[in-house]
C-alpha positions as CSV (number, residue, x, y, z in Angstrom):
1,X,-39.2,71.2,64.1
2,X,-37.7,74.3,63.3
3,X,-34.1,73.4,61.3
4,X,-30.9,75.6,60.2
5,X,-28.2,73.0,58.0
6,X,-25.2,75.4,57.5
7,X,-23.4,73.8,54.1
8,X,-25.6,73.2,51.0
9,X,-23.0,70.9,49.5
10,X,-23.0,67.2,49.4
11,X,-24.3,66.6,52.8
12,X,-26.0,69.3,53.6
13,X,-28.3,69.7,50.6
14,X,-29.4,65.5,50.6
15,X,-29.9,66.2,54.7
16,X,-31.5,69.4,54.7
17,X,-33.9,68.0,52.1
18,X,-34.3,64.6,53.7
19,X,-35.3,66.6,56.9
20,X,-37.5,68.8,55.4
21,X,-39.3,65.8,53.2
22,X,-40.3,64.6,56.4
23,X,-42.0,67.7,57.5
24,X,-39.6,69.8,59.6
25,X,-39.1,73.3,58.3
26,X,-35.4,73.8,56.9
27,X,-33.1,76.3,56.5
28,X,-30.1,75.5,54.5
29,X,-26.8,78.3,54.7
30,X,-24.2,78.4,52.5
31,X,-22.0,81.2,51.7
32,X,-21.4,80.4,48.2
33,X,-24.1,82.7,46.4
34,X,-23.9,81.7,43.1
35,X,-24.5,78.0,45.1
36,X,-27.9,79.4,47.2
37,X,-28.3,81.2,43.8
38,X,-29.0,78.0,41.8
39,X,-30.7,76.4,44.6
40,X,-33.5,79.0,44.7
41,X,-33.6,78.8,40.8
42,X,-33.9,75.2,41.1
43,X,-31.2,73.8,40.1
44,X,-28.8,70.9,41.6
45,X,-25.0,72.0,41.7
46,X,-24.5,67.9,42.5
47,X,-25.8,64.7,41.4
48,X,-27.3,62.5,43.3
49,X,-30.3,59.9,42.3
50,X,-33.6,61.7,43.6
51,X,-32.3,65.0,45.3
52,X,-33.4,67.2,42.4
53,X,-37.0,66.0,42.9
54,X,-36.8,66.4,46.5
55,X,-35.3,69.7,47.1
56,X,-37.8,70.9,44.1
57,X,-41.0,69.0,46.2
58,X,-40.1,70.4,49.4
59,X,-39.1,74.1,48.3
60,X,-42.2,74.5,46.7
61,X,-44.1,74.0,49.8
62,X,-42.2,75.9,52.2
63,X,-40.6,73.5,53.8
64,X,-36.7,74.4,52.4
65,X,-35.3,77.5,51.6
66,X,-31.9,78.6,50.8
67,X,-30.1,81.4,52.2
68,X,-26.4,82.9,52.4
69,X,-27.5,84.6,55.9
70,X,-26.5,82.5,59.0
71,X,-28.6,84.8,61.3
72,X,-32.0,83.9,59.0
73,X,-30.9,80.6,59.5
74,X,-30.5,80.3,63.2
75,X,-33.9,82.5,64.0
76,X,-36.1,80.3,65.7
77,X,-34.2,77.2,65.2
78,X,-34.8,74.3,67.7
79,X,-31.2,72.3,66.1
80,X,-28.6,74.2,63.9
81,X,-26.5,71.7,61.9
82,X,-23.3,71.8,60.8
83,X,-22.5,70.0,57.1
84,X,-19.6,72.1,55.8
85,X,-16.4,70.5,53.9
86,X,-13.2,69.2,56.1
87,X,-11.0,68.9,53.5
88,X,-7.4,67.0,54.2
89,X,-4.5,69.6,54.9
90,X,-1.2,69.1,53.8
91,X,-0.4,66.9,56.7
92,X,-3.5,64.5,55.8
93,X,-5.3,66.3,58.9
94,X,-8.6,67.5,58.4
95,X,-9.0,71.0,57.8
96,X,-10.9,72.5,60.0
97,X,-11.5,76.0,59.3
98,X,-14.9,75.9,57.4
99,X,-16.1,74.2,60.7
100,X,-14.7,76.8,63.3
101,X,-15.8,79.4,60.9
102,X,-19.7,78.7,61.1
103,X,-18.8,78.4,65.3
104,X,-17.9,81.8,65.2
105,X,-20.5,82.7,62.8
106,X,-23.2,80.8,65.3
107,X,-21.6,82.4,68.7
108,X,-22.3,85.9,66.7
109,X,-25.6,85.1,65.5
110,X,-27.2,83.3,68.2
111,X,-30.5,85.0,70.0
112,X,-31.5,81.9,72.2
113,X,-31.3,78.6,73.4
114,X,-30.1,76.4,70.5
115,X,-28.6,73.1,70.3
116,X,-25.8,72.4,67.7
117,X,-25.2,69.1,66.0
118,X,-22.3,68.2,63.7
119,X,-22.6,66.1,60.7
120,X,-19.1,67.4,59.2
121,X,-16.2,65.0,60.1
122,X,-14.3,66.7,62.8
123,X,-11.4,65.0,64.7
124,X,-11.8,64.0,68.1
125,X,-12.4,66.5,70.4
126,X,-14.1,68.8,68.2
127,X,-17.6,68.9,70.1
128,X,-15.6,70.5,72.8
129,X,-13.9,73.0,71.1
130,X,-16.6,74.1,69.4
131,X,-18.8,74.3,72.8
132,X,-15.8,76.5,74.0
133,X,-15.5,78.6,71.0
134,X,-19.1,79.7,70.4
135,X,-19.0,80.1,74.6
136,X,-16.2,83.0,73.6
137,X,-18.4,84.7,71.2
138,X,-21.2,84.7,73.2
139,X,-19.6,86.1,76.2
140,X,-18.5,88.9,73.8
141,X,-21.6,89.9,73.1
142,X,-22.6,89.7,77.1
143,X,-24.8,86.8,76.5
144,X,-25.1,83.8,78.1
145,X,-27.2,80.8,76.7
146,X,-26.1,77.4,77.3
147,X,-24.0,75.4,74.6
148,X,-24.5,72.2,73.6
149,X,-22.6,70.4,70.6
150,X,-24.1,66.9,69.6
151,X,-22.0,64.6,67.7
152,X,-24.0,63.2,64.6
153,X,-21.7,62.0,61.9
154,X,-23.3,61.3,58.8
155,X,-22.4,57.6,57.0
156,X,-24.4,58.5,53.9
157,X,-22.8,56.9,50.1
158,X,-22.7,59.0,47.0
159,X,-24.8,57.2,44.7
160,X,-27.9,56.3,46.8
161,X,-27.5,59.2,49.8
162,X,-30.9,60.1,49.8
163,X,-32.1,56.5,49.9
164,X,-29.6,55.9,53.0
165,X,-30.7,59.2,54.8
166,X,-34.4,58.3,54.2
167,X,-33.8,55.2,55.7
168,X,-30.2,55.0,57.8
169,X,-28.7,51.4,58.5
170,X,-28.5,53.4,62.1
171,X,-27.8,56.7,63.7
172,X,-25.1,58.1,65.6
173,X,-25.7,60.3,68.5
174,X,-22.9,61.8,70.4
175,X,-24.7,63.8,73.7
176,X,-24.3,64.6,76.9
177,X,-28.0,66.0,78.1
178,X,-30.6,63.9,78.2
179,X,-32.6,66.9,76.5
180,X,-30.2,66.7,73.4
181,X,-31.1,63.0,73.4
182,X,-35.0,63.2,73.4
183,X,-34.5,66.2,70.8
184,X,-32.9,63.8,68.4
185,X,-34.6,60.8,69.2
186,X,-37.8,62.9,68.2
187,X,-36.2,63.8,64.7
188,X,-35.1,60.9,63.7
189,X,-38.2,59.0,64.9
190,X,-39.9,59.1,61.5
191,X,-36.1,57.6,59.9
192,X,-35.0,54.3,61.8
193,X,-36.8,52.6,65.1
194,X,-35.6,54.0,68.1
195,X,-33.5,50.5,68.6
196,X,-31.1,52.1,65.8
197,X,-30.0,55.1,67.2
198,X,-26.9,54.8,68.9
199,X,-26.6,56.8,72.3
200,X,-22.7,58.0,73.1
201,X,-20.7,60.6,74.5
202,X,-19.3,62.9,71.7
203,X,-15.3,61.7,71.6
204,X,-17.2,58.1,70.6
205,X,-19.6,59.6,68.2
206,X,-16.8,61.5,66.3
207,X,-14.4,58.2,66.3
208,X,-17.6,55.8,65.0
209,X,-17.5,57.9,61.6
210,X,-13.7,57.3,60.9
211,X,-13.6,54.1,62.5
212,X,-16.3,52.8,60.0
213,X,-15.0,54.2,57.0
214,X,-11.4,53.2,57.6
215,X,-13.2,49.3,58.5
216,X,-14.3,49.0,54.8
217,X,-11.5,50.8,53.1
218,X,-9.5,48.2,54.8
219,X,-11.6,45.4,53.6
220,X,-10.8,46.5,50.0
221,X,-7.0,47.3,50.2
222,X,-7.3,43.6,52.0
223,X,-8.8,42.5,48.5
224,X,-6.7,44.5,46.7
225,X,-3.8,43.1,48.1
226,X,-4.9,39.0,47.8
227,X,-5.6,39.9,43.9
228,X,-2.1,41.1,43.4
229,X,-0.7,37.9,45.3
230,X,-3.3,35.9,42.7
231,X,-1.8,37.6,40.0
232,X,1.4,36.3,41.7
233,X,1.2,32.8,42.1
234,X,-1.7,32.2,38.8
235,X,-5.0,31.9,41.7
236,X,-8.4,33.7,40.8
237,X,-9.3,36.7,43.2
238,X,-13.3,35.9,42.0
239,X,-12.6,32.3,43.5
240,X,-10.9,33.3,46.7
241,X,-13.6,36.1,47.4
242,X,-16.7,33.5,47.1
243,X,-14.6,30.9,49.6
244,X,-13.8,34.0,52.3
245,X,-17.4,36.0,52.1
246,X,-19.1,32.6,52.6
247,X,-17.6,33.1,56.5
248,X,-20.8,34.4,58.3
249,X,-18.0,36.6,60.3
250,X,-17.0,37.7,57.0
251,X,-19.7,38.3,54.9
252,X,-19.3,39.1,50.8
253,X,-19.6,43.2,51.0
254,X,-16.3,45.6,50.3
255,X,-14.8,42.4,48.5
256,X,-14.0,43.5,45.7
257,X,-10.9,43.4,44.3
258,X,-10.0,46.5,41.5
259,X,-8.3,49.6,40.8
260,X,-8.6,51.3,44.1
261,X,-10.9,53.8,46.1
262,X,-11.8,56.8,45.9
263,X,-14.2,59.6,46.8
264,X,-14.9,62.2,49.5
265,X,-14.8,60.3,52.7
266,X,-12.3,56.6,52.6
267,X,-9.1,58.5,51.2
268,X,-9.4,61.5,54.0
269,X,-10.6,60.0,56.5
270,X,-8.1,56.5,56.5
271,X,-5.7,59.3,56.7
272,X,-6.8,61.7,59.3
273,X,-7.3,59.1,61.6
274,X,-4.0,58.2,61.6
275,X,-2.7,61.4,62.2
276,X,-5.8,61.4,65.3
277,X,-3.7,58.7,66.9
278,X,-0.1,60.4,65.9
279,X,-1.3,63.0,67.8
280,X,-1.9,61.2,71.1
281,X,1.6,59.4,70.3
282,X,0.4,56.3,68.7
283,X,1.5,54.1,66.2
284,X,-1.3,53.6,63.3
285,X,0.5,51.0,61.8
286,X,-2.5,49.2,60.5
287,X,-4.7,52.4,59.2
288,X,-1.2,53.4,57.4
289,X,-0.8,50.4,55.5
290,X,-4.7,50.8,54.6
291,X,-3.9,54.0,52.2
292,X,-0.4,52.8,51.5
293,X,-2.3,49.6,49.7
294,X,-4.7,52.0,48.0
295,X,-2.2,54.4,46.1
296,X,-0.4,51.3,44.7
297,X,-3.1,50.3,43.4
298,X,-4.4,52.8,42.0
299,X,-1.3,52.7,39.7
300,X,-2.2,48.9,38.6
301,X,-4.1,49.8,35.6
302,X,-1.3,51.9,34.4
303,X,1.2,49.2,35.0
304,X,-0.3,46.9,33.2
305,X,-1.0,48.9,30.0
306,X,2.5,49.6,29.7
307,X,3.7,46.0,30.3
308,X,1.2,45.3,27.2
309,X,2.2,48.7,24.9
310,X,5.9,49.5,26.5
311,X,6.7,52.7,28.1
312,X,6.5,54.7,25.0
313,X,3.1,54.8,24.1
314,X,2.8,57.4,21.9
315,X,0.3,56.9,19.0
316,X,-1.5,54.7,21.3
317,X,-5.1,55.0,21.9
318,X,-6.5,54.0,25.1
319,X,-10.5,54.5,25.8
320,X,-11.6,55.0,29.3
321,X,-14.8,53.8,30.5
322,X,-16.1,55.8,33.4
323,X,-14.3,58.8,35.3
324,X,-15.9,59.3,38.3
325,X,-14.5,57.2,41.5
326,X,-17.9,54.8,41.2
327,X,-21.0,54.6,39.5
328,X,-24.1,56.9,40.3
329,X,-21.9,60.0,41.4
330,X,-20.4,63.0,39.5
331,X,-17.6,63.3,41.8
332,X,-14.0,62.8,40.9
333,X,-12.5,63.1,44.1
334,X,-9.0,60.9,44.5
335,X,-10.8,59.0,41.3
336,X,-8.2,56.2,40.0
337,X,-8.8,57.6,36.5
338,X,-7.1,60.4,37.7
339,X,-3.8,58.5,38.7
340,X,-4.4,56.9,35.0
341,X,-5.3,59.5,32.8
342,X,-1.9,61.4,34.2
343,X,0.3,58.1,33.7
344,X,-1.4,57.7,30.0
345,X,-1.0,61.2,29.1
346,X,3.0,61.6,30.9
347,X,4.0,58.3,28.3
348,X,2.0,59.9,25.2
349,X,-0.9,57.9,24.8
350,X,-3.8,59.5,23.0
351,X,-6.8,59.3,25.4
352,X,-10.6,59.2,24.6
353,X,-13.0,59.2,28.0
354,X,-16.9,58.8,28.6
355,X,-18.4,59.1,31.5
356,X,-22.2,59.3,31.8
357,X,-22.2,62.2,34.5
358,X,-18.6,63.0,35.4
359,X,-17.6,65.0,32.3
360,X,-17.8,68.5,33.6
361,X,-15.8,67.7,36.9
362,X,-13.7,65.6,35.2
363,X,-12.0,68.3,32.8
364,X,-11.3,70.1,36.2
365,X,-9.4,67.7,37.2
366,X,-7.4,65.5,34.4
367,X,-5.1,66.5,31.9
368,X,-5.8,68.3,29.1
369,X,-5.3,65.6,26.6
370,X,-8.3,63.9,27.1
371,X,-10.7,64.3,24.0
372,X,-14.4,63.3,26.1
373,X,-16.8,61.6,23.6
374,X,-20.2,61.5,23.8
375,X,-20.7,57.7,24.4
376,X,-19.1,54.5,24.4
377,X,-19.0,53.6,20.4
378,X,-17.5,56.9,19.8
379,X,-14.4,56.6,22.1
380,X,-13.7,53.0,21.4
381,X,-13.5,54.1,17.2
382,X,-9.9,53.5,16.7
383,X,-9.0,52.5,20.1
384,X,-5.8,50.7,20.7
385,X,-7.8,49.5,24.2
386,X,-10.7,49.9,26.3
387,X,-10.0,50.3,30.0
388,X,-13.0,49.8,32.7
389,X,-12.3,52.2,35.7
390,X,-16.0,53.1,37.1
391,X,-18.6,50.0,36.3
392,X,-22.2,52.4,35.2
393,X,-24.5,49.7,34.4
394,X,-24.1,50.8,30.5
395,X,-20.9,49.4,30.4
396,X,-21.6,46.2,31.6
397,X,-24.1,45.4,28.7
398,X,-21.6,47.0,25.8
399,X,-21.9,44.8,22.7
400,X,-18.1,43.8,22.9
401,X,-18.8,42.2,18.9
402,X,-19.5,45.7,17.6
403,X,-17.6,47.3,19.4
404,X,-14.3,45.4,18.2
405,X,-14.8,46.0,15.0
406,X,-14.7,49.5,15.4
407,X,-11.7,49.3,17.9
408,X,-8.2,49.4,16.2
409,X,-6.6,46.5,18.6
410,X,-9.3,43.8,21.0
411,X,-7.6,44.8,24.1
412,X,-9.7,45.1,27.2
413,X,-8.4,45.6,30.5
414,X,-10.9,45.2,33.0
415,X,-10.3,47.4,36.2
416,X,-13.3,46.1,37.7
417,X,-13.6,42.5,37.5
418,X,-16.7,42.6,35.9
419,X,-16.7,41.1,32.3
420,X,-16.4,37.4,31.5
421,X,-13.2,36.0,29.7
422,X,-14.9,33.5,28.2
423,X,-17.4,35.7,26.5
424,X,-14.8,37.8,25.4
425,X,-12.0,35.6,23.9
426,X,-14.0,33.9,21.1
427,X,-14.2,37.6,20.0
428,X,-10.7,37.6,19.6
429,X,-10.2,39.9,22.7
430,X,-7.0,39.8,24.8
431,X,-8.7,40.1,27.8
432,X,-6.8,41.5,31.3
433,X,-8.1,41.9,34.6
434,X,-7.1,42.7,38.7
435,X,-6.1,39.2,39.9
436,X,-7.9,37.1,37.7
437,X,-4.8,34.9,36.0
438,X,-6.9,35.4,32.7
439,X,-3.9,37.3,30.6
440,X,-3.5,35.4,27.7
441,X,-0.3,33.4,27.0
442,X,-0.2,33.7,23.2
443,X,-0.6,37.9,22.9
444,X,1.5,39.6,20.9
445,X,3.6,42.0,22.1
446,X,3.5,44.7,19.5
């Protein structure tokens, strides 16, 4: 099959290649040259476990190309994709003009029959508007080929995309023609049985995506929440979380309890579907509170360093373990280290940071007073504290001995609920964590 994926970023690039691996020709589009630029040098503007080997595989046999030409992209294709960015607006709305902007690119470039599916995440109604808008541009050109916009959201996570598009939990499929659902049924045959693609109209595809992520973003502000009542009334979170997940109608994933979400997709779209149902006059009273739980607790972690230091902490060295919003990703969007790292520096703290991928998009994005080491021993020399924020699998084997006697102060605080008290107290650690009741009684306040 003959494929055009307009957007080479994060989903575009891990789809376009995933596609391609499985022996479709692809076309990915981008309008960033110095992006297409790197691509066709070989190089990965993002991380993501596997991609580089894929796109570098599949490139070299023909089967994905890079171009900043919509028109090359869309010759001959059977399916046209659209992967760009719909970044939240002001309002918390998505922003859609990256979107209309390759339908109007698509309505001037089409030369025949093509069918167009969208893996960006558009509000509801989109797949119409679209069909509409590219209908404009085609009558402008006196041409009339028939339109049809499939609704495919993508539900890939950063970390492990390319293992979750190679083999998808299931696939979405907003369409109306029966030919648009053979057409994808045939692609994605060689992905997920049959029995795992999801047949819908559009408006359903397009609410599946934020409906899903706004389900598990709820399950950890949930968490989030019962940690801070544990902190409350001296109960473990660890404890509580084992009794709940063992509920078959439950179950034990996005339990969690810690310093908040992040990322590309829970933070905009938790808000965008609220202002989806504002905009039909209803009450999102639930999705609200999701986000609402979130940005308090992203400002935990701060909060409790400053109960332990004061307010003044100048002088104070704080060490912060991971940047990125989780493991296995270089991205720093809505990252709680962000919400930290500004708190830290506004109250004068002196703040080292390591981060095993994240350093580069990092500096973009936190204040300037972060001195980045090189690894973990280096930013913990002197430290006043060590503060967990992203849990990379090198930080849960740190040699805590060593490591305190290079530290200034044994203070830990553990925004991950991953280390145990009790192997860090006979180190002579003060030890604090998200609603865990293990703060010691006896610290010192100075």
């Amino acid at each position: 099959m003959n494929i055009c994926v307009v957007g080479a970023g994060y989903v575009g690039l891990v789809t376009g290649a995933c596609f391609a691996d499985k022996g479709n020709v692809v076309r990915c589009v981008d309008i960033d040259e110095k992006r297409i630029e790197m691509l066709n040098r070989g190089e990965i503007p993002i991380f993501e476990e596997g991609l580089a080997e894929l796109v570098s595989k599949n490139a070299s046999c023909g089967r994905l190309c890079f171009s900043t030409e919509l028109d090359d992209g869309l010759d001959g294709s059977d399916i046209c994709f659209i992967a760009v960015g719909t970044p939240p607006g002001e309002n918390g709305e998505a922003d859609m003009d990256q979107v209309l902007s390759v339908a109007d690119g698509i309505g001037r470039c089409m030369k025949g029959p093509c069918f167009i599916a969208v893996k960006s995440t558009v509000p509801v109604g989109t797949s119409r508007l679209l069909c509409d808008r590219i209908g404009v541009r085609l009558r402008e050109r006196g041409i009339d080929h028939p339109v049809e916009i499939i609704s495919n959201p993508e539900f890939l996570k950063e970390g492990v995309a390319v293992a979750d598009c190679m083999n998808p939990d299931r696939v979405v499929v907003g369409a109306v023609s029966e030919k648009a659902r053979s057409l994808m049924k045939e692609l994605y045959a060689p992905f997920v049985p049959e029995s795992r693609i999801f047949f819908m109209d559009p408006a359903s595809a397009e609410i599946t995506k934020y409906a899903a992520n706004t389900m598990l973003a709820s399950r950890i502000s949930f968490m989030n929440e019962i940690a801070r009542l544990c902190d409350a009334v001296g109960a473990d979170v660890s404890s509580v979380r084992s009794g709940i997940a063992s509920d078959r109608r439950i179950g034990e994933h996005f339990l969690a309890a810690g310093c908040g979400y992040g990322g590309s997709c829970f933070p905009k779209d938790v808000t965008s579907l609220c202002r989806i149902g504002e905009a039909y006059g209803l009450d999102m009273t639930l999705t609200s509170a999701i986000e609402k739980v979130n940005r308090a607790q992203k400002r935990q972690l701060p909060l409790m360093i400053r109960k332990r230091f004061g307010e003044a902490l100048d002088g104070v060295k704080v060490a912060l373990l991971g940047l990125a919003f989780k493991p296995g990703t270089d991205d720093m969007r809505e990252a709680p280290s962000i919400t930290l790292a500004n708190d830290l520096a506004e109250h004068g703290a002196v703040i080292a940071a390591f981060d095993p991928i994240a350093r580069k998009n990092a500096k973009a994005v936190l204040p300037p007073e972060v001195d980045y080491g090189s690894d973990v021993m280096e930013i913990l020399r002197d430290a006043d504290a060590a503060v967990l924020v992203a849990e990379w699998p090198e930080f849960l084997s740190i040699d805590w001995a060593a490591a305190g006697a290079v530290m200034r102060r044994k203070i830990l605080f553990d925004g991950r609920n991953v280390y145990d008290p009790a192997a860090l107290e006979p180190l002579g650690f003060e030890y604090y964590c998200i609603g865990r009741n293990k703060i010691p009684s006896s610290r010192q306040t100075g």
